[in-house]
Residue, then its C-alpha position, 0 to 999 in steps of 0.5 A: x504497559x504505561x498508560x499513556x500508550x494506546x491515547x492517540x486515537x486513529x482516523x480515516x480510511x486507509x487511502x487517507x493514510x498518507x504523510x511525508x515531510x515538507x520538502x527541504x532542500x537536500x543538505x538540510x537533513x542527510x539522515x532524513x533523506x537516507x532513510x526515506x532513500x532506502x525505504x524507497x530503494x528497498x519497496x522499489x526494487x522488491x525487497x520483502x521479508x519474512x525473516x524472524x526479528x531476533x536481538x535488539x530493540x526495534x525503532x518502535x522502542x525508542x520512538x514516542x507513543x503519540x507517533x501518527x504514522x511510522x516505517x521502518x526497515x531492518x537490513x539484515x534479517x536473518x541469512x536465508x531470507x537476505x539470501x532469498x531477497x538478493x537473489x529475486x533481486x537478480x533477476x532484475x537487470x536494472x536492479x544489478x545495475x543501479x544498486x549494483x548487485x554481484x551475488x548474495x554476499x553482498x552488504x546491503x547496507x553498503x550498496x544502498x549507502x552507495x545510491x544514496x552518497x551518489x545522489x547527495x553529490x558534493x554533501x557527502x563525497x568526503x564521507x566513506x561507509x567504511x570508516x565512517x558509516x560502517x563502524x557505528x551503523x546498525x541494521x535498522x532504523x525508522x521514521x515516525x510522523x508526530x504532531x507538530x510542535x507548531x500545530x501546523x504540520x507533523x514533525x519527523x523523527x528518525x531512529x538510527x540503530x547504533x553500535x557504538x555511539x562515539x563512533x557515530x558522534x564522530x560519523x554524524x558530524x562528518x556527514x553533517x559538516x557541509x550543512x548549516x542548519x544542523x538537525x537536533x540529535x540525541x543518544x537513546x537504548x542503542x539509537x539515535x534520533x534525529x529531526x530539524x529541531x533540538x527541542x523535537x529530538x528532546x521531547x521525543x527521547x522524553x515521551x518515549x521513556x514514558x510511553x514508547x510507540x512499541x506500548x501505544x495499544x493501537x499499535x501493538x495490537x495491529x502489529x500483533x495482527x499482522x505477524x512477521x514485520x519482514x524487511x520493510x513495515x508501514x503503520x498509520x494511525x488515520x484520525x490522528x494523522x488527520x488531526x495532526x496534519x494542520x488541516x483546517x476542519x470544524x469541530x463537526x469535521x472533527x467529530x465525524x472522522x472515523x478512528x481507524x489504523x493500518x499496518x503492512x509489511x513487505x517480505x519476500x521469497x527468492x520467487x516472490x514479493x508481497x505485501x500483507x497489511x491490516x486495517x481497521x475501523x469502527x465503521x461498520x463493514x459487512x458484506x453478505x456473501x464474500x467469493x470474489x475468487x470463485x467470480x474471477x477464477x470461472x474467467x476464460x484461461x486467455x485472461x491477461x488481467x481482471x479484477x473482481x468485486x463480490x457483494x458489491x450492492x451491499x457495499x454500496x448501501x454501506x458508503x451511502x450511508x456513511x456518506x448520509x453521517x459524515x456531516x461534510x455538509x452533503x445534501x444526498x437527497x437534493x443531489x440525487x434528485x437533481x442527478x435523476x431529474x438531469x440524468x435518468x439515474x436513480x442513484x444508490x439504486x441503479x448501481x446495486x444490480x450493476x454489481x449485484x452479488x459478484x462482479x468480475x472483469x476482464x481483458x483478454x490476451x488477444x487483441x488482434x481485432x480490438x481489445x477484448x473486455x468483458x464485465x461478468x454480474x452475478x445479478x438480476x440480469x433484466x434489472x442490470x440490463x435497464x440500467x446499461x441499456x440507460x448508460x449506453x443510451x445516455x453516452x449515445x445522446x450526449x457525446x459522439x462515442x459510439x461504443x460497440x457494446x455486445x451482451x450475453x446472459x443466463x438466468x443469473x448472469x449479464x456480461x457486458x462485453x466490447x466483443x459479442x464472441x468474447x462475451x459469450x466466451x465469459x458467460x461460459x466460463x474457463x478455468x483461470x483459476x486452475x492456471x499456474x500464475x494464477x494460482x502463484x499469484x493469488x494462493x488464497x481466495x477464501x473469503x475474499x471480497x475483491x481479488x485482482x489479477x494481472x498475467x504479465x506474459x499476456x499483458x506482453x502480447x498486448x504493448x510492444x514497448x512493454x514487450x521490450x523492457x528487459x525487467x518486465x521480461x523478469x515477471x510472471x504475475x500478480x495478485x491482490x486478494x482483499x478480505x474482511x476479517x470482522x466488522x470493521x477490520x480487513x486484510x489484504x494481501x499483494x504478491x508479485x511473481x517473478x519467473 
């Protein structure tokens, strides 16, 4: 391994971790806009994959180690898979009609070419995929975030798999001859890589030799951790892409930024399509008790969507500490007094008893008479009672809603609930869990700490206009299960059921 690989430290939480290019106008960089066009085509229309890598290099190979964020997409996994991602791809009207779908046969490469020539307009309408694109395209290809050369903004690089490079020299130049500003391009191990600048495209073909992405050490061992790469796969490394992005923080900013990365990859089965992802930092993150799942899965079988959070008072502590060291220059002692004195709220406190050992909440499918909604907390109920009792107390005094809140308990539990029926309903309990879309939906619950859940055909009975969308009529359910693997690090897991 070249030593070089794992030097790019990591930052952030997860929803941190975002990055896209400066806008251009569109005939600046074709390549560019194709990449990101298919990697939006593809997530859009639910194309995932747990097809088997097999031959050739990944866009990872060629790419530099310093990268701050990457994707790439890889349009012809194995048989089976693009015949299973074809036809989930079917059941969806508008996915058949836009892309243009007949059967499992079809060229991928051809009908996201398609989209994306239409969309360019007047820029590619003298280029055609079969004598210009497809006798030098390969199958994948990748887009990598690097800190800028101006120290001001990260700059793009993409990677194009290539099967014969004069062949591409000569389709490049095509699809580029409309444009002035030609972007920097260069031949590297069976790609090309493209960005604005010639000197940027250089420094990468350079850096990569030396220490590739595919060597950088967080890298690595965050694809390792997440398995099978499927169709589409996604990787941040958080503080460097903090560091990267030109914006203006103090060294003490700086310093406490926490290192941290993620990773996720889309695959897909002919009835589903799922995210999986993994994340880490070296904040710590524990959680005592981890059974979401058994919280949401007692919910009433009428359920049509509900999410449900285990260990959440503890949790709490975790932020507020974090908060405490984060040196954003945050006086908490002063704010909460102030917030008390002004409020009535003891902040952290009166939060811990509102979400207790296990919080689950719920809407129910029926909502002849209003909506149904319900929170069940697995908690001190007299203490968790105080605090709603000094919410509803508040909003009452301080705004003119008049909110119907109803509630229910045992020894161990409070249900809050807009309908007193349906929050005796939630005390007592149902068997969710044991239902088919929700079994589909969400396989795993062990160890979760948050679990949601969305029945799309009970979600139907609740809008009309929802009810009416003939793609939606194509759904089943939904699930997210979040689980922490080890301090520090997690897992998470999307699925979308289609029927």
């Amino acid at each position: 391994m070249h030593g070089g690989g794992g030097g790019q430290p990591p930052y952030g939480a997860p929803e941190t971790m975002q990055w896209q290019p400066e806008p251009k106008k569109r005939g600046k960089l074709i390549p560019l806009v194709a990449v990101l066009a298919v990697l939006a085509v593809v997530a859009g229309g639910g194309v995932f994959a747990y097809a088997r890598l097999t031959g050739g290099g990944q866009p990872a190979a060629v790419l530099p180690g310093n990268s701050v964020a990457y994707a790439r997409v890889d349009l012809n996994p194995s048989a089976g898979q693009k015949v299973a991602a074809v036809r989930f791809l079917l059941k969806f009207p508008s996915a058949k009609e836009k892309i243009g779908l007949t059967s499992d046969q079809d060229d991928l490469r051809q009908k996201l070419f398609d989209l994306i020539k239409k969309d360019a307009g007047d820029d590619l309408a003298d280029v055609d995929f079969e004598k210009d694109v497809k006798p030098w395209l390969g199958d994948r290809a990748g887009v990598a975030a690097v800190p800028g050369t101006d120290g001001e903004k990260p700059d793009a690089i993409v990677a194009v798999e290539v099967k014969n490079e004069d062949e591409a020299t000569k389709g490049l130049d095509k699809l580029f001859a409309n444009e002035k500003d030609k972007p920097g391009r260069a031949f590297t191990d069976g790609y090309v890589l493209l960005s604005e600048k010639q000197s940027v495209v250089d420094a990468a073909v350079a850096s990569s030799k030396e220490s590739p992405l595919a060597e950088n050490v967080k890298f690595k061992a965050d694809m390792d951790a997440l398995g099978e790469q499927g169709f589409v796969s996604f990787w941040a490394d958080s503080k460097g892409l903090a560091l990267a992005s030109g914006e203006r923080l103090t060294d003490e900013q700086r310093a406490a930024l926490p290192n941290g990365s993620m990773a996720a990859a889309l695959r897909f089965d002919a009835q589903y399509v799922e995210l999986k992802g993994v994340a880490n930092s070296d904040t710590s993150i524990k959680v005592n008790k981890s059974n979401a799942g058994d919280q949401i899965a007692k919910l009433p079988d009428t359920t049509a969507g509900a999410f449900a959070l285990s260990d959440g008072a503890t949790l709490v502590d975790t932020v507020w500490k974090q908060l405490e060291k984060s040196g954003a220059g945050l006086n908490l002692p002063e704010l909460t007094k102030n917030f008390t004195s002004e409020y009535g709220l003891a902040l952290p406190d009166d939060l811990k008893p509102l979400l207790g050992e296990n919080l689950a909440i719920a809407i129910d499918k029926d909502s002849s008479n209003g909506p149904k909604i319900a929170a069940r907390i697995k908690t001190d109920p007299a203490k968790a009672e105080q605090v709603v009792d000094k919410v509803l107390n508040l909003v009452r005094t301080r705004t003119p809603a008049n909110i119907p809140l109803k509630k229910a308990k045992d020894a161990e539990n409070l249900v809050i609930s807009t309908d007193q029926e349906y929050a005796d309903q939630v005390l007592k309990g149902g068997n969710l869990g044991q239902s088919e879309n929700f079994k589909q939906a969400v396989p795993d619950t062990s160890g979760a700490v948050m679990v949601g859940y969305v029945d799309f055909e009970a979600i139907a009975s609740l809008s009309k206009r929802i009810n009416a969308d003939k793609d939606y009529a194509a759904l089943r359910s939904a699930g997210l299960t979040s689980r922490i693997t080890d301090d520090g690090k997690g897992e998470f897991t999307l699925r979308v059921v289609a029927k």
